[in-house]
C-alpha positions in Angstrom: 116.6 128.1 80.2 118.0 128.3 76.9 117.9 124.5 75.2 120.9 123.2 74.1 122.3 120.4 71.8 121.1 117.1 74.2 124.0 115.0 76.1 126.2 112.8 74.1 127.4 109.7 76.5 131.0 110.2 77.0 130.7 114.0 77.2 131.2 115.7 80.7 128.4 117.3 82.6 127.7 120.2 83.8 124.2 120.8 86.0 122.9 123.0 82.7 123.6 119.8 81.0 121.7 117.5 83.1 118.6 120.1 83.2 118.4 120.2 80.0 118.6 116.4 79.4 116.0 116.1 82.2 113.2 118.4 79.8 114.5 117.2 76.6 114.0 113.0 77.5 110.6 115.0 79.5 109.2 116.3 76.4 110.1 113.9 74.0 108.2 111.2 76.2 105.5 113.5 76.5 105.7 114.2 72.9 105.0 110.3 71.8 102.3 109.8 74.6 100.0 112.7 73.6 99.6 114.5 77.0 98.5 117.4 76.2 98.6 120.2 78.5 95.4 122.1 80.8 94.2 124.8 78.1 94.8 121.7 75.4 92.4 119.8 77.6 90.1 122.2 78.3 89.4 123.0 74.6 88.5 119.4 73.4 85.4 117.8 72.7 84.6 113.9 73.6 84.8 113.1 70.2 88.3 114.3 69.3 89.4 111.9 71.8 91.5 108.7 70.9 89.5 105.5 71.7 89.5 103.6 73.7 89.6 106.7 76.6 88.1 106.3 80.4 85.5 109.1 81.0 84.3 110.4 84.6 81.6 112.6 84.5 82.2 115.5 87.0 78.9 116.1 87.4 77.7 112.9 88.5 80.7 111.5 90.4 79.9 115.1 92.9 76.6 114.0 93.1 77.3 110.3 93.8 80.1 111.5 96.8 77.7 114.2 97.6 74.7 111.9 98.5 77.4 109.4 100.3 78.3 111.9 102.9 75.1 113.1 103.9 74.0 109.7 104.0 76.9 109.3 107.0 76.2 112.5 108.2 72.9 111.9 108.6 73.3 108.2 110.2 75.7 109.5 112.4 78.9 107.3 111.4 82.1 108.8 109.8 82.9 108.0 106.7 86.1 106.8 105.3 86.0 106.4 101.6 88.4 103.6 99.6 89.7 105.2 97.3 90.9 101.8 95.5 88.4 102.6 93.0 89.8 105.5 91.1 93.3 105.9 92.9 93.6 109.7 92.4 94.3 112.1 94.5 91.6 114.5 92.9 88.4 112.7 93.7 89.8 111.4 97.1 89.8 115.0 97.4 86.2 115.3 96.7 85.7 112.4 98.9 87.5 113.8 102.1 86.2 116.9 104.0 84.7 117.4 107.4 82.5 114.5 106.7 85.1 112.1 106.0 88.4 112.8 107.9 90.3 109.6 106.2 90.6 107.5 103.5 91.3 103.4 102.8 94.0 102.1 100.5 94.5 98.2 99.0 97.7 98.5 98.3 100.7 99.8 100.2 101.9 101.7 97.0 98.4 103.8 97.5 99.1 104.8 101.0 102.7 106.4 100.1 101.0 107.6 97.1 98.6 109.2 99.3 100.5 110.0 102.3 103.2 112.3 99.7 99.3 114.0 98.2 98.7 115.6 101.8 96.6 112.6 103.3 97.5 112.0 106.7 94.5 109.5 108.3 95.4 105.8 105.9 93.8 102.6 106.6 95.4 99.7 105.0 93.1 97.1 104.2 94.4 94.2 103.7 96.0 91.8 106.3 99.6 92.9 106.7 102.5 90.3 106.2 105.9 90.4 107.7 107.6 91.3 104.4 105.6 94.3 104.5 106.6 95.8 108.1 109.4 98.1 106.7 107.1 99.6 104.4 103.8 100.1 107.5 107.0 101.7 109.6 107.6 103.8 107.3 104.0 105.1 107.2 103.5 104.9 110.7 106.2 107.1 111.5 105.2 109.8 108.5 101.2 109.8 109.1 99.3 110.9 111.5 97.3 107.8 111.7 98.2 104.7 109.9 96.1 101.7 110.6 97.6 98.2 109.7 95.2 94.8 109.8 95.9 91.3 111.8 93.7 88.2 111.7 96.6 86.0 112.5 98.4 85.2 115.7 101.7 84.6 113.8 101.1 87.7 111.8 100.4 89.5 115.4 103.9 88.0 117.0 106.0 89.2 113.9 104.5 92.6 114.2 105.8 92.6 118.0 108.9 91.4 117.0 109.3 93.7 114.1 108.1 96.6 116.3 110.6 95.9 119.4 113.4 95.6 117.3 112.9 98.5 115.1 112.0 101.1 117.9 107.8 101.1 116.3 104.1 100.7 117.3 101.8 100.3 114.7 97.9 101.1 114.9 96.3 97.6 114.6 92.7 96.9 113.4 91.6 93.3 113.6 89.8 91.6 110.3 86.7 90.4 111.1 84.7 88.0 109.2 81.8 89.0 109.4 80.0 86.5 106.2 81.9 87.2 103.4 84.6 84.0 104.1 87.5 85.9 102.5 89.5 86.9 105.0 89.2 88.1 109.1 88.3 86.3 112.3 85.5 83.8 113.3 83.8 86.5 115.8 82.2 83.4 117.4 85.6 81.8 118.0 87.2 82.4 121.7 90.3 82.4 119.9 89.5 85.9 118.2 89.7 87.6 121.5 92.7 85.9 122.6 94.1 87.3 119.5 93.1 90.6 120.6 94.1 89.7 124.2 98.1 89.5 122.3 97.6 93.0 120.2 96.7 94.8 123.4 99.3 93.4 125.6 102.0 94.4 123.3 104.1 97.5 124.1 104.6 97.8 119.9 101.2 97.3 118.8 97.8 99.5 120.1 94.4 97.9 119.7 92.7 100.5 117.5 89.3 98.1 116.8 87.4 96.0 114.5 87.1 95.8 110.8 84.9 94.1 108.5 83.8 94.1 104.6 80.3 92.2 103.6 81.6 91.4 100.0 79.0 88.6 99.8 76.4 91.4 99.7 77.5 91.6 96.0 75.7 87.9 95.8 72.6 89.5 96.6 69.8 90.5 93.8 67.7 93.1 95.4 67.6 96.1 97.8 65.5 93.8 100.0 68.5 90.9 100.2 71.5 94.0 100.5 69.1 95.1 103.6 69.7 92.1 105.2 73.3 91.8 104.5 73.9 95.2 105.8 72.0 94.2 109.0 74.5 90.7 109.5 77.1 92.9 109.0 76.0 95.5 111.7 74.9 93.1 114.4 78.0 90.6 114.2 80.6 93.7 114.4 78.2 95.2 117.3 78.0 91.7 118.8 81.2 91.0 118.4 82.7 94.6 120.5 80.2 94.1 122.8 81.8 90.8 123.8 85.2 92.9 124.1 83.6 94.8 126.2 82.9 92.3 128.3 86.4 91.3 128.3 87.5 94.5 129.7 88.7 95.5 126.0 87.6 98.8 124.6 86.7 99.3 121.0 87.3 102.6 119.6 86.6 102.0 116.0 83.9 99.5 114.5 84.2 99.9 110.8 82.3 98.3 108.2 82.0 98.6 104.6 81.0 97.7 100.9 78.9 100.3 98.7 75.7 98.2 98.7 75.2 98.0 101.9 76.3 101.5 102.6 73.7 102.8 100.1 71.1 100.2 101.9 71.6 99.7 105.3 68.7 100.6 107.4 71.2 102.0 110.2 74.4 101.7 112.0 73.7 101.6 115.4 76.8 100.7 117.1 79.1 101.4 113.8 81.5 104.2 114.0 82.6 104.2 110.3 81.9 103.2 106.8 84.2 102.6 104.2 81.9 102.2 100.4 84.2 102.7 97.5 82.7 101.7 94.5 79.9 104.4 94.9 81.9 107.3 93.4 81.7 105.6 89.6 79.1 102.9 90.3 78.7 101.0 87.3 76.5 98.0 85.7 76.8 95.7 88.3 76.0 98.1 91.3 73.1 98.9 88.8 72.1 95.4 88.5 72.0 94.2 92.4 70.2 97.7 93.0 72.7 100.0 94.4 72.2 102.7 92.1 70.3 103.4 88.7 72.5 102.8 85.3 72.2 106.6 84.8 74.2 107.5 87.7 77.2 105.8 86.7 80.1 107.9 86.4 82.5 106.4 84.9 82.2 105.0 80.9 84.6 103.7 78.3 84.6 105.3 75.0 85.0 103.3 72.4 84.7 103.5 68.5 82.6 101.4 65.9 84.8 99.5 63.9 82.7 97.7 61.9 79.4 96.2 60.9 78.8 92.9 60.2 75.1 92.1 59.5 75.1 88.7 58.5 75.9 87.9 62.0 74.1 91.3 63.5 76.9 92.4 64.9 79.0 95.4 65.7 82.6 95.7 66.0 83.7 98.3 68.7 87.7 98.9 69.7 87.2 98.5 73.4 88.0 94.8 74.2 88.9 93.1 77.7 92.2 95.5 77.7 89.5 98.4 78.3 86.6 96.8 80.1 88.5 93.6 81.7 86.7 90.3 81.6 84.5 90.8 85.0 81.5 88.7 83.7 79.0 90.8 85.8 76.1 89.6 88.0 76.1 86.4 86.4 74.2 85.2 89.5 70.7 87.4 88.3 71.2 87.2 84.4 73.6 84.1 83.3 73.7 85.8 79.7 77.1 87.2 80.3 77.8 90.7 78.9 80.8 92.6 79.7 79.2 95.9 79.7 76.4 97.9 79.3 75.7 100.3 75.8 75.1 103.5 77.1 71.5 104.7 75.7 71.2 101.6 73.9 69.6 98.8 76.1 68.7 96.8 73.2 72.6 95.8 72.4 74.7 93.8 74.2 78.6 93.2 74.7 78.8 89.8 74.5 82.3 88.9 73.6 85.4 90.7 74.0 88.7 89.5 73.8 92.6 91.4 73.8 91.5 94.4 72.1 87.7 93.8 70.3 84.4 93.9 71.4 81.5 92.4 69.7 78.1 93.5 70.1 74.6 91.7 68.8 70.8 92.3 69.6 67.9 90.1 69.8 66.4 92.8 67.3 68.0 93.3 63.7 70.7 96.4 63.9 69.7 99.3 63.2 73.3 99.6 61.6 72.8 103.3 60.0 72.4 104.6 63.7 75.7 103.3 64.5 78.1 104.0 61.2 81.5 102.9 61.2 83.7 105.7 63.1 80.9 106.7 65.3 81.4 106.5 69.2 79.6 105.0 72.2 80.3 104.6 75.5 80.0 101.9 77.6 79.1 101.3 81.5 81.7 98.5 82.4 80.8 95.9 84.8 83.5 97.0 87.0 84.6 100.5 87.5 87.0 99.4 90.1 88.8 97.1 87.6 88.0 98.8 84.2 89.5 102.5 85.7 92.8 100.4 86.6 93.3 99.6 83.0 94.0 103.0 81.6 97.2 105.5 82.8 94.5 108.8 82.4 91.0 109.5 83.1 89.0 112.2 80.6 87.0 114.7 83.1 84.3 115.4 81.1 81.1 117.9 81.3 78.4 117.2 78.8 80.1 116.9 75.9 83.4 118.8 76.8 87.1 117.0 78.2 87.4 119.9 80.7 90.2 117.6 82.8 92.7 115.0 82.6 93.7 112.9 86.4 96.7 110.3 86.7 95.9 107.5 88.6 98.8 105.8 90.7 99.3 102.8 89.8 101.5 99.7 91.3 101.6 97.8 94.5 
């Protein structure tokens, strides 16, 4: 299409008008952000990037979903990655194949995200609220599968409500508690299966199973104290169907999930899914409580040395809590709060950040000629899952090479 002189407001238009005002508004935005287009990409070098940039290394975030779903395949549970942790439909792609038929979603923005991406089995996790219903329908009736949660009996009588008036029956999962003390049911509680008792009596609702997530294993400090984490998880979910059993209730899905007890867990006997997220970046704090080694993370922050500052031994770098956010770490193993790890530098450490700066000291003297002003390093954030929801692109990168650029979604 031949460009033309852009719309003036008052001016009729025709639809040659309107295209062209579509592209011209396109490429001007498009102009001012920097996006650059594939071959653009594909040419660049790390270091021609503007800082701070979020990097995933290709190489190690297929070897981190890799080892994930042999790890399933090999324990004999499904897996069903949450993809909350990078929120593009690229790596979910990595994530999903014949050993890991669906995915999880935090938000309901994800799952129509998701859903319009060619995803068609969506587990929202997170307890459903009534203000939410028209949204779930709306998945329900465009998924194959679309899995709501309930730990409430008020929550399960407005989803009955909703469901009989609006002509809809939702796929229900029921939040277990299973340690954590965040959200689900008591499992002990007779209560919980008179809650179930409702769901399955319901014409609008079907009792799909039981859900859980052992956050607290991220209190733990070892592999040893993750093993037995992932074993409370396991044996109250297994318990707790067994007793449904018993009931006369079938369970067709026991799902658990956290990435340090997937990586951990010494089996899952009785579990018929797993839904880590984490694992595909890891980062310092998986590193920390033993889920992976710091090497493996595959997701850093690049970030550039401002400037030096040797009468306090310091470094200033341009990635502050706008970059890294202010997740303090595993605070609970090392109370000297960093906000970050130095890649290939274990002797410095990111000890304050604020808006936009990031200072960094060492209990040795700077070697401040190894890090001159302009010079990049990247940094291992505390929390991938946070950190990567910070930045609008991630840099796919290979060695020393941007060989992709991913969009994450973002909103709620």
């Amino acid at each position: 299409m031949e460009l033309k002189k852009p719309w003036i407001p008052g001016q009729a238009r025709n639809d040659d008008t309107q295209a062209f005002v579509v592209l011209y508004w396109q490429r001007r935005h498009e102009s001012r952000n920097g996006n650059r287009n594939r071959k653009e990409i594909a040419s660049m070098k790390i270091a021609e990037l503007k800082t701070p940039a979020f990097l995933v290394d290709l190489p190690k975030l297929k070897t981190n979903i890799r080892r994930m779903q042999e790890r399933a395949v090999k324990q004999g549970v499904r897996l069903r990655p949450h993809v909350k942790t990078h929120k593009t439909a690229e790596i979910a792609r990595l994530q999903v194949s014949d050993k890991a038929s669906g995915i999880t979603v935090s938000t309901l923005a994800e799952a129509h995200f998701f859903q319009k991406a060619g995803f068609d089995d969506i587990t929202y996790a997170f307890p459903i609220t009534p203000n939410k219903l028209d949204e779930a329908a709306d998945l329900t009736r465009r998924l194959a599968h679309f899995h709501i949660l309930i730990d409430q009996l008020a929550t399960a009588r407005a989803v009955e409500t909703y469901g009989r008036d609006n002509h809809v029956c939702f796929s229900v999962l029921l939040k277990v508690d299973c340690g954590y003390h965040r959200a689900g049911v008591d499992p002990a509680s007779p209560e919980s299966i008179q809650l179930v008792d409702e769901i399955q009596s319901s014409r609008h609702m079907r009792f799909s199973g039981i859900l859980t997530h052992a956050g607290h294993s991220y209190r733990c400090r070892n592999r040893k104290e993750v093993m037995a984490v992932a074993r409370q998880e396991r044996d109250v979910m297994v318990a707790f169907a067994a007793r449904l059993k018993q009931s006369g209730i079938g369970c067709e899905t026991v799902s658990v999930g956290s990435t340090p007890t997937a990586v951990h867990a010494p089996g899952w006997r009785g579990v018929t899914e797993i839904r880590p997220g984490n694992y595909a970046f890891f980062d310092k704090f998986q590193a920390d409580i033993g889920s992976c080694r710091l090497g493996e993370a595959a997701a850093t922050v690049l970030t550039t040395v401002a400037a030096h500052y040797p009468q306090h031994n310091q470094l200033l770098i341009d990635a502050g809590a706008l970059a890294l956010s202010k997740d303090p770490g595993a605070v609970h193993i090392d109370d000297r709060v960093v906000y970050g790890a130095v890649r290939g530098h274990p002797g410095l450490r990111l000890f304050s950040i604020s808006q936009e700066h990031g200072l960094i000291n060492s209990e040795a003297p700077i070697a401040f000629n190894d890090f001159p002003v302009g010079s990049l390093m990247q940094i291992i954030p505390n929390h991938s899952c946070l950190t990567a929801a910070l930045f609008d692109r991630y840099h796919v990168v290979e060695e020393n090479r941007v060989i992709n650029e991913w969009r994450p979604m973002r909103g709620w």
